[in-house]
Biopython code that builds the backbone (N, CA, C, O; Angstrom):
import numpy as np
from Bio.PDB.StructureBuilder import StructureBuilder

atoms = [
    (1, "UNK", "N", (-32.418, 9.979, -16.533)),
    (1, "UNK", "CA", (-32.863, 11.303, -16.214)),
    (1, "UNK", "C", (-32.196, 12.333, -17.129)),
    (1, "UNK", "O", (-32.893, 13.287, -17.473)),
    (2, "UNK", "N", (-31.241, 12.278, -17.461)),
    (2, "UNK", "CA", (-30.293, 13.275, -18.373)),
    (2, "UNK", "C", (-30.368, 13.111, -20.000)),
    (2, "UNK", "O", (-29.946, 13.973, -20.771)),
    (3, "UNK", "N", (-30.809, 12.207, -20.300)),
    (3, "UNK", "CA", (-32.001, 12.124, -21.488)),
    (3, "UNK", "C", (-33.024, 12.392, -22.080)),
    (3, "UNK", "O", (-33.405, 12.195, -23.235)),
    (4, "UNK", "N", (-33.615, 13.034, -20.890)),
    (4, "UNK", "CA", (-35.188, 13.270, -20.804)),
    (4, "UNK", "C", (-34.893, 14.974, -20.553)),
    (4, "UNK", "O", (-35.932, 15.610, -20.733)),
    (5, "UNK", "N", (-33.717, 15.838, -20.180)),
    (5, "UNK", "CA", (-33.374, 17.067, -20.141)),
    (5, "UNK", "C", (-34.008, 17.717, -21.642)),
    (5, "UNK", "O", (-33.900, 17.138, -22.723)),
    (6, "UNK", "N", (-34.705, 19.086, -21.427)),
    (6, "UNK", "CA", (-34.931, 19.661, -22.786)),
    (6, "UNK", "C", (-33.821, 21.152, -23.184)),
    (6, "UNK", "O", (-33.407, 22.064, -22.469)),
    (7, "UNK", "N", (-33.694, 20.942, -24.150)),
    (7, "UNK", "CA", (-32.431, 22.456, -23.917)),
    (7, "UNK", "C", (-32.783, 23.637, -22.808)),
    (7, "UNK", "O", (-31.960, 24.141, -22.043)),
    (8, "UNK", "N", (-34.171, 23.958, -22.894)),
    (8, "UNK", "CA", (-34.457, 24.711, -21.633)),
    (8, "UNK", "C", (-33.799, 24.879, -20.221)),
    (8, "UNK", "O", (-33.330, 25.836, -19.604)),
    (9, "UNK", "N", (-33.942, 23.732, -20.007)),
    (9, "UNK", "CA", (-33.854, 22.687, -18.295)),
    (9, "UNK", "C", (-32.307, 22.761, -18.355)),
    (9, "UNK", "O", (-31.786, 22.945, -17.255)),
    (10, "UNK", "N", (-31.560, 22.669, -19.291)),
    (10, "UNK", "CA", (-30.123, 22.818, -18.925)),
    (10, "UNK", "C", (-29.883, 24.005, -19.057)),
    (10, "UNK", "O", (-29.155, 24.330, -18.119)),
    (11, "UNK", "N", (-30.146, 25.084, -19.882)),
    (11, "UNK", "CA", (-29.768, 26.774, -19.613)),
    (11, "UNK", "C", (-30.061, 26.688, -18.403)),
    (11, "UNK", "O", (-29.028, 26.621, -17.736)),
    (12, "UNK", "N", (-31.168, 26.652, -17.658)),
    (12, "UNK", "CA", (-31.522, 26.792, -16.366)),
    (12, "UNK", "C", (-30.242, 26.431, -15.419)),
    (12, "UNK", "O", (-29.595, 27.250, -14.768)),
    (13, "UNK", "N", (-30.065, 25.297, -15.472)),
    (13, "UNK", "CA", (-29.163, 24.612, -14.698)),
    (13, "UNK", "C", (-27.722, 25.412, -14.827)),
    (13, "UNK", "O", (-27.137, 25.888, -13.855)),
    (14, "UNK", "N", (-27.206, 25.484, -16.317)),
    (14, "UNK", "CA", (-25.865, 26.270, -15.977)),
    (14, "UNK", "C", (-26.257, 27.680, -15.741)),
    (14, "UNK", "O", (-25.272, 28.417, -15.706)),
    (15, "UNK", "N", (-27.622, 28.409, -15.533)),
    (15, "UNK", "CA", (-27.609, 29.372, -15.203)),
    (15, "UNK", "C", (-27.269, 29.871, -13.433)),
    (15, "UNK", "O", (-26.892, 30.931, -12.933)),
    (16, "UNK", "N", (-27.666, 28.348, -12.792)),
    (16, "UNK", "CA", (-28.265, 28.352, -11.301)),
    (16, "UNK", "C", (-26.389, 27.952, -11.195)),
    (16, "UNK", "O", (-25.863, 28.639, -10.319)),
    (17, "UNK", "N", (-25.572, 27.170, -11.790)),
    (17, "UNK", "CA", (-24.251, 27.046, -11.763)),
    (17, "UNK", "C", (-23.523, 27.925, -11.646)),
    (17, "UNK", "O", (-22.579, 27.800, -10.865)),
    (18, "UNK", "N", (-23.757, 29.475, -12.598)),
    (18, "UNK", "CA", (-23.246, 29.669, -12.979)),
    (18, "UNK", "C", (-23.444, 30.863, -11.773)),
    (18, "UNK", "O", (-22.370, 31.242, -11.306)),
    (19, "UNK", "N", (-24.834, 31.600, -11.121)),
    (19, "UNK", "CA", (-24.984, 32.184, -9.934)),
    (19, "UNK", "C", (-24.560, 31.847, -8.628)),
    (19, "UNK", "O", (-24.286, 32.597, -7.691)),
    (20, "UNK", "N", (-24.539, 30.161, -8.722)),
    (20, "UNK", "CA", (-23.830, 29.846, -7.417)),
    (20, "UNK", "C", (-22.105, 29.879, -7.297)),
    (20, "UNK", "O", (-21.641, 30.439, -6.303)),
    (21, "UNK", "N", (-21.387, 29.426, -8.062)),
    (21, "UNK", "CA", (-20.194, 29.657, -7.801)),
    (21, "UNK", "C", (-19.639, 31.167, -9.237)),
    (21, "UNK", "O", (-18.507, 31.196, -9.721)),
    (22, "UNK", "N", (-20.452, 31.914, -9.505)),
    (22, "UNK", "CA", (-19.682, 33.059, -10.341)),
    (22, "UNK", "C", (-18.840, 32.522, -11.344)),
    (22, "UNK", "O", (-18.569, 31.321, -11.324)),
    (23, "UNK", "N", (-18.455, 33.174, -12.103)),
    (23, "UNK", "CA", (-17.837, 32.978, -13.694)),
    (23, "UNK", "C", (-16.303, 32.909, -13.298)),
    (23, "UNK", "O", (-15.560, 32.208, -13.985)),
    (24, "UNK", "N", (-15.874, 33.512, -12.370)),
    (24, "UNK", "CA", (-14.520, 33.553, -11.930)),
    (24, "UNK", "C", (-13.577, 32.178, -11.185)),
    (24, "UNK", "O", (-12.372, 32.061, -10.961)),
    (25, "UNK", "N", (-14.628, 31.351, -10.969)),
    (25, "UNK", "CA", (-14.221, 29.951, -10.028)),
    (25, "UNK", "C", (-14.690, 28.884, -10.926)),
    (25, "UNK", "O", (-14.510, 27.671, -10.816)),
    (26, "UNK", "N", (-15.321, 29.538, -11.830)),
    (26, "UNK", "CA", (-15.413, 28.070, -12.819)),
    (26, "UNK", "C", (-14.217, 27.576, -13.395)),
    (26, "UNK", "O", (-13.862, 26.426, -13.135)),
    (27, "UNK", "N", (-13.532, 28.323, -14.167)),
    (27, "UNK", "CA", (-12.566, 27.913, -14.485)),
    (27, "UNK", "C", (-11.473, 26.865, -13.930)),
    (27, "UNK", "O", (-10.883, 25.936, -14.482)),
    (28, "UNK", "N", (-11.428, 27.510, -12.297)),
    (28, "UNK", "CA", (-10.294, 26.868, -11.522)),
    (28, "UNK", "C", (-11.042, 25.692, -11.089)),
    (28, "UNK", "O", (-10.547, 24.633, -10.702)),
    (29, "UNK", "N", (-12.150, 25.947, -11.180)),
    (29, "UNK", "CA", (-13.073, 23.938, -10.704)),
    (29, "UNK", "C", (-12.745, 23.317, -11.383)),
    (29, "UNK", "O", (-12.048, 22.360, -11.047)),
    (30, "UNK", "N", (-13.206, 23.630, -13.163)),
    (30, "UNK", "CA", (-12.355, 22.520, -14.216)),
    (30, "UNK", "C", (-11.224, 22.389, -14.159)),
    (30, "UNK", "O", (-10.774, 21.244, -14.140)),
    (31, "UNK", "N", (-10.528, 23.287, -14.119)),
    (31, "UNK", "CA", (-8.909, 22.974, -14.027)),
    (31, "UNK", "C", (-8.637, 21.947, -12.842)),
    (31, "UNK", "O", (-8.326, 20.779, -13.075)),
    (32, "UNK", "N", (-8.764, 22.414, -11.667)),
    (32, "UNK", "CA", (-8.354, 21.142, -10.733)),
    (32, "UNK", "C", (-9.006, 19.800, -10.965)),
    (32, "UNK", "O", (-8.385, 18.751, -10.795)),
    (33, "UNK", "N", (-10.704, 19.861, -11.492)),
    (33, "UNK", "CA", (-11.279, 18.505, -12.106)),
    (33, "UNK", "C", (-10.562, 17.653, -12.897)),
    (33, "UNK", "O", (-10.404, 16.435, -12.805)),
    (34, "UNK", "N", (-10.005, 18.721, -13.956)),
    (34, "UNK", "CA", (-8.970, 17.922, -14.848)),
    (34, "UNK", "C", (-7.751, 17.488, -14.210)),
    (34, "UNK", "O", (-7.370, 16.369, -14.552)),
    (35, "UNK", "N", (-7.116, 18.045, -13.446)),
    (35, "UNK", "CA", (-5.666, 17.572, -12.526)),
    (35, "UNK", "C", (-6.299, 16.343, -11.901)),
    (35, "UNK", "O", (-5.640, 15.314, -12.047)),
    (36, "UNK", "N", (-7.357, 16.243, -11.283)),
    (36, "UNK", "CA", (-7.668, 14.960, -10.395)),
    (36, "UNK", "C", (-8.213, 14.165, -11.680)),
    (36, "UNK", "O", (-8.025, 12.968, -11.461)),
    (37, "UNK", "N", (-8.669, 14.310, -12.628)),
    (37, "UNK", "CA", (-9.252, 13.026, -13.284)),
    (37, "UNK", "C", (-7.900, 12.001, -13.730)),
    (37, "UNK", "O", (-7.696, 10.789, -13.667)),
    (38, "UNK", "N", (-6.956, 13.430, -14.304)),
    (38, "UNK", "CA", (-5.258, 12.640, -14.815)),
    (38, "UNK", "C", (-4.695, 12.087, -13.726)),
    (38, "UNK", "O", (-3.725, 11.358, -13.931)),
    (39, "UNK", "N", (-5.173, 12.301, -12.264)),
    (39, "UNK", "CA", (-3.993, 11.974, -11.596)),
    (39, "UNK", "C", (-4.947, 10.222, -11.267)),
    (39, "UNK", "O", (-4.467, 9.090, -11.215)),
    (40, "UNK", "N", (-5.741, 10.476, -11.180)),
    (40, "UNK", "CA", (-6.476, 8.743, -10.864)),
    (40, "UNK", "C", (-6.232, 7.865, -12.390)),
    (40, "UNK", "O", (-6.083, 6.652, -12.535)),
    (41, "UNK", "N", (-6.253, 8.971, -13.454)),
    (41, "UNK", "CA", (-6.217, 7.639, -14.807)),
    (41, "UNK", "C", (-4.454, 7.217, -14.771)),
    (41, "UNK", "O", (-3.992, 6.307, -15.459)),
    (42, "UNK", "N", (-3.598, 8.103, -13.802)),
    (42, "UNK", "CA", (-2.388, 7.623, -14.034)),
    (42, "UNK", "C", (-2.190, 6.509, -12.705)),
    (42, "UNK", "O", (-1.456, 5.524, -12.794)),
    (43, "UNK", "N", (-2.998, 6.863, -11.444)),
    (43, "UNK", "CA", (-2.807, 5.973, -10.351)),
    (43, "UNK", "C", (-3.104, 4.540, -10.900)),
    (43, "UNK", "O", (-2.413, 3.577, -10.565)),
    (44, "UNK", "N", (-4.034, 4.453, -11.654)),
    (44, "UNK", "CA", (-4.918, 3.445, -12.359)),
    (44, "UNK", "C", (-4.380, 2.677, -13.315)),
    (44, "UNK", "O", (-4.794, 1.542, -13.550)),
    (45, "UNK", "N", (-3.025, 3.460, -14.194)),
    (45, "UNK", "CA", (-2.704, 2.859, -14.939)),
    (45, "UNK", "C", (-1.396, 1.977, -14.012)),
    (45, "UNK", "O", (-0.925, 0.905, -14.392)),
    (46, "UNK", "N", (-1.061, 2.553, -13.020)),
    (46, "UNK", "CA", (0.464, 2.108, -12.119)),
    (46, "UNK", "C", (-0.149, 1.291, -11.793)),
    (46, "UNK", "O", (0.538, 0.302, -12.051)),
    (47, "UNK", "N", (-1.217, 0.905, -11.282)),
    (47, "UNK", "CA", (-1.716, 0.304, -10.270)),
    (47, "UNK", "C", (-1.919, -1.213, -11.434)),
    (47, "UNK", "O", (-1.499, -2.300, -11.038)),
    (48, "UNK", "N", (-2.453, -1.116, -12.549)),
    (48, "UNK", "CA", (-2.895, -2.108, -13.349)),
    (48, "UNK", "C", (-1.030, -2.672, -13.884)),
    (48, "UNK", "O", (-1.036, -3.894, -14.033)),
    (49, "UNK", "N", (0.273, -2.109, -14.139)),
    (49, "UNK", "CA", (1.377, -2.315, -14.399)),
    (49, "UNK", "C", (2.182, -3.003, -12.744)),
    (49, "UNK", "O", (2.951, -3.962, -12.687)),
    (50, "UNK", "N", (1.793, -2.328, -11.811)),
    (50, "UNK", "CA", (1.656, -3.539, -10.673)),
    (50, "UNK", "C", (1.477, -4.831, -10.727)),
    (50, "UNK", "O", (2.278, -5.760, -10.827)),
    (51, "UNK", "N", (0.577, -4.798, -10.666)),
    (51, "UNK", "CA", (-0.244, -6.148, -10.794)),
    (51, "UNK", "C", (0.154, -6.689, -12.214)),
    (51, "UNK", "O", (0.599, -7.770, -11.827)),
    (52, "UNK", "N", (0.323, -6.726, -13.622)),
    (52, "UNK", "CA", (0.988, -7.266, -14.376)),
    (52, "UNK", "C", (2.606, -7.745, -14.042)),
    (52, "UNK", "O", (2.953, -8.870, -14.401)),
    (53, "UNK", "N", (3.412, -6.997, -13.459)),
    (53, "UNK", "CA", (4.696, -7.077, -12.933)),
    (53, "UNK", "C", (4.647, -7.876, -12.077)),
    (53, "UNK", "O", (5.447, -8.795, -12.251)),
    (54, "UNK", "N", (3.711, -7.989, -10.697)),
    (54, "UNK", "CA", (4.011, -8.799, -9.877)),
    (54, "UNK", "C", (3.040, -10.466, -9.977)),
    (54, "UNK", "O", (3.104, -11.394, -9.171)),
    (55, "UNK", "N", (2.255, -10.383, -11.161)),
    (55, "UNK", "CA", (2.077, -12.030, -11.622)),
    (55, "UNK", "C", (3.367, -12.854, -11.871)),
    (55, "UNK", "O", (3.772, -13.808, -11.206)),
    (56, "UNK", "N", (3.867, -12.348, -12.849)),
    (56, "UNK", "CA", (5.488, -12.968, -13.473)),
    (56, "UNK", "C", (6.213, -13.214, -12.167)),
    (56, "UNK", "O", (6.559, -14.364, -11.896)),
    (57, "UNK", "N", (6.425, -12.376, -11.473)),
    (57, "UNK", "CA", (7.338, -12.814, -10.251)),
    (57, "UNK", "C", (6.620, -13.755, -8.856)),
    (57, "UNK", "O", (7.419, -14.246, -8.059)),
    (58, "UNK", "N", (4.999, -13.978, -8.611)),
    (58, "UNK", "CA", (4.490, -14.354, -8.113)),
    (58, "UNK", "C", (5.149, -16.070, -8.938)),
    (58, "UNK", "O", (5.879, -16.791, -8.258)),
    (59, "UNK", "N", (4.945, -16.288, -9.695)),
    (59, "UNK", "CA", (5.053, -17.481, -10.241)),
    (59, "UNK", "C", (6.573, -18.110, -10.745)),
    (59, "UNK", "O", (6.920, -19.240, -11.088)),
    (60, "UNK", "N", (7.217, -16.950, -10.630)),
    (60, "UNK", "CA", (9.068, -17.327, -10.711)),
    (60, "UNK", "C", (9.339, -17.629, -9.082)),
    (60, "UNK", "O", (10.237, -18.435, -8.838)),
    (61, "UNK", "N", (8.969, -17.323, -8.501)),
    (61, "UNK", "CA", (9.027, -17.281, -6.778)),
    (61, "UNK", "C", (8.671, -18.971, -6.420)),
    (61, "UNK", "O", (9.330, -19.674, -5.654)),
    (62, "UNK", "N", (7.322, -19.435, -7.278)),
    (62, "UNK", "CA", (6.526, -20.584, -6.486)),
    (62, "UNK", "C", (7.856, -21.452, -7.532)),
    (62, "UNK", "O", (8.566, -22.211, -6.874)),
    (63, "UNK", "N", (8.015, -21.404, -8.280)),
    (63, "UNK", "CA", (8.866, -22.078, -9.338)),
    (63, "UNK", "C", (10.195, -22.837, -8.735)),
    (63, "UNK", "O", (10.511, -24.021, -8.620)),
    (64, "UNK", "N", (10.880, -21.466, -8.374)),
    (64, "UNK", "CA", (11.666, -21.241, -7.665)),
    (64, "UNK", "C", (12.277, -22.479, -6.182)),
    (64, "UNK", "O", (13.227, -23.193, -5.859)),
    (65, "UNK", "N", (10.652, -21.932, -5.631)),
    (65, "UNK", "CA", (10.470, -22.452, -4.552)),
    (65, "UNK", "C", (10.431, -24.363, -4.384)),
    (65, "UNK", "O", (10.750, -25.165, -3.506)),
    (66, "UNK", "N", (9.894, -24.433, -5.665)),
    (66, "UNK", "CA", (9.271, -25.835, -5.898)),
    (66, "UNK", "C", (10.931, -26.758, -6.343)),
    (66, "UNK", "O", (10.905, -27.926, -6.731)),
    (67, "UNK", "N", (12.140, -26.028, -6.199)),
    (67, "UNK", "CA", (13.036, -26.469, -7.048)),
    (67, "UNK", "C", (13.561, -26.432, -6.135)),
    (67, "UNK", "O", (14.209, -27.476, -6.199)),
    (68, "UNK", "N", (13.928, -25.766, -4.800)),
    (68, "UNK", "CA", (14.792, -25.882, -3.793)),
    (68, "UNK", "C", (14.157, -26.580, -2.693)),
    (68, "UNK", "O", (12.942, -26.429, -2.569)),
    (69, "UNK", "N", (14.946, -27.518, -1.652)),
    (69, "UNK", "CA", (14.452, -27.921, -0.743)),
    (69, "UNK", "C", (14.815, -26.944, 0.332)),
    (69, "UNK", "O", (15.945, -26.559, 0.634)),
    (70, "UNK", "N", (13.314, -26.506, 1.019)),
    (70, "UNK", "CA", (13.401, -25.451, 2.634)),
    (70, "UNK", "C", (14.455, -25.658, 3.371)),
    (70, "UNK", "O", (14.480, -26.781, 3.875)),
    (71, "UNK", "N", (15.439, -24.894, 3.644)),
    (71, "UNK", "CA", (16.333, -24.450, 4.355)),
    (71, "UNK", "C", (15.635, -24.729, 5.749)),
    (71, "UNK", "O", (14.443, -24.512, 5.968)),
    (72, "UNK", "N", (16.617, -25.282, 6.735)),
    (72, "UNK", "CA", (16.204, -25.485, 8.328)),
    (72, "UNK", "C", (16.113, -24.076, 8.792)),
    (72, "UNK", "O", (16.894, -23.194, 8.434)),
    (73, "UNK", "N", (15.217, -23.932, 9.525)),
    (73, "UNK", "CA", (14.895, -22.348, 10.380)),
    (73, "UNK", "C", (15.298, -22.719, 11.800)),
    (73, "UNK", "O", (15.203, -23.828, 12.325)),
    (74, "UNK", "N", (15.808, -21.487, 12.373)),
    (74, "UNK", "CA", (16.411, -21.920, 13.558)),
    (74, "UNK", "C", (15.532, -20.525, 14.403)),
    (74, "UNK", "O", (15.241, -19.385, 14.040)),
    (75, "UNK", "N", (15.347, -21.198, 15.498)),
    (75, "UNK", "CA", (14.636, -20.204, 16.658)),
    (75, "UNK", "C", (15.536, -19.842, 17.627)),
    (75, "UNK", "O", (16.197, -20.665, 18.261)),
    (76, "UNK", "N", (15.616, -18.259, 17.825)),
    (76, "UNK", "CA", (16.885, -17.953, 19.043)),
    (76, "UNK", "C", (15.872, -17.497, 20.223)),
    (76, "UNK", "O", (14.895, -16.761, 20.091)),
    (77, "UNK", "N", (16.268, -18.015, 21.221)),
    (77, "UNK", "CA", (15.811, -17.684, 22.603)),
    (77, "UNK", "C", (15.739, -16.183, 22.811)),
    (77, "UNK", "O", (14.758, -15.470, 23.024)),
    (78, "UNK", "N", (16.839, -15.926, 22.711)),
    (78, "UNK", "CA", (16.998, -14.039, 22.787)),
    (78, "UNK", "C", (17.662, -13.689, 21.755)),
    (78, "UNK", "O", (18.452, -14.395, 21.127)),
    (79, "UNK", "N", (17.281, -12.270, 21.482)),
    (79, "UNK", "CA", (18.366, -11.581, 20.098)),
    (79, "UNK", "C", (19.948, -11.878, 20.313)),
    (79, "UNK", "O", (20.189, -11.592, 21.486)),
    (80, "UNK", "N", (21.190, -12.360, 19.631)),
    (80, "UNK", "CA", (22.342, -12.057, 19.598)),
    (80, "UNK", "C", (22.846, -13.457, 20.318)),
    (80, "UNK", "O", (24.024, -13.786, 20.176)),
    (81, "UNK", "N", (21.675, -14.523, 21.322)),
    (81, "UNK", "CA", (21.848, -15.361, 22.292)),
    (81, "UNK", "C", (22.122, -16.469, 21.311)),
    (81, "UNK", "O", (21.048, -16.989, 21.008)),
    (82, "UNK", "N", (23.452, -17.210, 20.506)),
    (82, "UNK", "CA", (23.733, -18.654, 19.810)),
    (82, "UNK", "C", (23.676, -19.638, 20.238)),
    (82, "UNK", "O", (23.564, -20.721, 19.662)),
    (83, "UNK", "N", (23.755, -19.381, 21.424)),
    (83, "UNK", "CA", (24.168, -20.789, 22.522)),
    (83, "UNK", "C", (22.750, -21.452, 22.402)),
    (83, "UNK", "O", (22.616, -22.673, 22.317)),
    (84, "UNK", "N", (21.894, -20.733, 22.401)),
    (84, "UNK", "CA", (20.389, -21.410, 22.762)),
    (84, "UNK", "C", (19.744, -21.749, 21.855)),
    (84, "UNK", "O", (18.670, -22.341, 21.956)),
    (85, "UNK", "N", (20.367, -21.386, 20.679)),
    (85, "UNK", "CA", (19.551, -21.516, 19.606)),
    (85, "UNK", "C", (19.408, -22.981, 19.060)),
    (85, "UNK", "O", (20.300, -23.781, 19.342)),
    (86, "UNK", "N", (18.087, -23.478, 18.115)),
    (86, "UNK", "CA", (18.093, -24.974, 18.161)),
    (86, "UNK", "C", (17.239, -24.970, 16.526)),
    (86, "UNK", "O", (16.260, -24.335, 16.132)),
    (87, "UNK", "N", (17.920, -25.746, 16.014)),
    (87, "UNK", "CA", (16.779, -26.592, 14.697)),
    (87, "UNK", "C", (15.471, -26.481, 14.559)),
    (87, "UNK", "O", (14.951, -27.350, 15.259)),
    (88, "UNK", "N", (14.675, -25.848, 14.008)),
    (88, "UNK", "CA", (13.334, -26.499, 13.992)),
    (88, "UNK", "C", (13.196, -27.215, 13.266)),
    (88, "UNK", "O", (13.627, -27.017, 12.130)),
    (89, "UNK", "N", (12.375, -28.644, 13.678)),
    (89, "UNK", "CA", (11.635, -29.627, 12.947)),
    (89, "UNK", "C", (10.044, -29.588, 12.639)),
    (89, "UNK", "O", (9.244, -30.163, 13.378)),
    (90, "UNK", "N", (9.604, -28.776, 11.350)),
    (90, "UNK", "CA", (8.460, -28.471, 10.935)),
    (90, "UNK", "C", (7.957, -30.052, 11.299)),
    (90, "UNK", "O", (8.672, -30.990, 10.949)),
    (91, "UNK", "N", (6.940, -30.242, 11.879)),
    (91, "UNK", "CA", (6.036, -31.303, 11.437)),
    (91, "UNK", "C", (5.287, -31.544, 10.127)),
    (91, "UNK", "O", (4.708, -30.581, 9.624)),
    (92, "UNK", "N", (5.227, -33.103, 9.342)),
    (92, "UNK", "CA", (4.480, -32.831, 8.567)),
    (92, "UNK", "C", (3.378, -33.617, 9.141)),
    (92, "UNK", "O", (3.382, -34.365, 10.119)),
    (93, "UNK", "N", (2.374, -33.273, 8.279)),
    (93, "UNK", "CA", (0.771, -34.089, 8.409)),
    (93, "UNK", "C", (1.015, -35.814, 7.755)),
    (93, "UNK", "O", (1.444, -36.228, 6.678)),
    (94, "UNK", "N", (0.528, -36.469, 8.940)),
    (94, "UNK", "CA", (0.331, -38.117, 8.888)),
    (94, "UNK", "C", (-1.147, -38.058, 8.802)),
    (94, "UNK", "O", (-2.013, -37.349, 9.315)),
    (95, "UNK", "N", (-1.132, -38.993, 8.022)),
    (95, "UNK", "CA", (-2.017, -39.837, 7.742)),
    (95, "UNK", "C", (-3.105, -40.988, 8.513)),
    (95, "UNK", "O", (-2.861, -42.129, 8.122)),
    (96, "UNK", "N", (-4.053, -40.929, 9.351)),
    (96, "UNK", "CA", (-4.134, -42.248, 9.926)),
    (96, "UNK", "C", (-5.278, -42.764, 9.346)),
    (96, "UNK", "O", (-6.194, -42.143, 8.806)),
    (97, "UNK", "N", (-5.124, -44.159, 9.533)),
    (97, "UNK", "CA", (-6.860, -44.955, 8.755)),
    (97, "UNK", "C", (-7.705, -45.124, 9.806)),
    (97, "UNK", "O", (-8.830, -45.590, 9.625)),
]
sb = StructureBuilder()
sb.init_structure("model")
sb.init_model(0)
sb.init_chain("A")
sb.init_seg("    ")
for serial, (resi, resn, name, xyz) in enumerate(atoms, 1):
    if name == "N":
        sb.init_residue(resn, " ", resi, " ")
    sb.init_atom(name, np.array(xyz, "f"), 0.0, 1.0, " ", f" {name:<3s}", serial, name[0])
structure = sb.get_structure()
């Protein structure tokens, strides 16, 4: 559609722009347009340095993980309560034919 515009059809348009919000508020529209476009191309760029940062450590973690044998987890009855507390024995998955 914005291809097919003839120079006409757009005077028109920034004319009807330019009656609806006045010459005095244009300015401050672009200006804040521009504050929000920088502030998403910078969210965008954190957001993409995220996610590069936390691959490397996603995979030092499984690495990691694959090199130590799981520590026993212990379940306490109540907060602060030792006496009750006991071993867990994860089950693993058997096999049957």
């Amino acid at each position: 559609m914005m291809g097919n515009l003839k120079p006409l059809e757009i005077v028109l348009i920034i004319a009807v722009i330019l009656l609806l919000f006045g010459a005095k508020k244009l300015p401050d529209m672009a200006r804040s347009l521009g504050k929000s476009a920088r502030i998403l191309k910078s969210e965008a760029k954190a957001m993409r340095k995220d996610d590069e940062s936390a691959t490397p450590a996603k995979e030092a973690a499984a690495d990691q993980s694959a090199q130590q044998p799981a520590a026993a987890r212990t379940i306490q009855a109540a907060p602060g309560d030792v006496t009750s507390s006991r071993p867990v024995n994860e089950a693993k998955p058997t096999t049957q034919s």
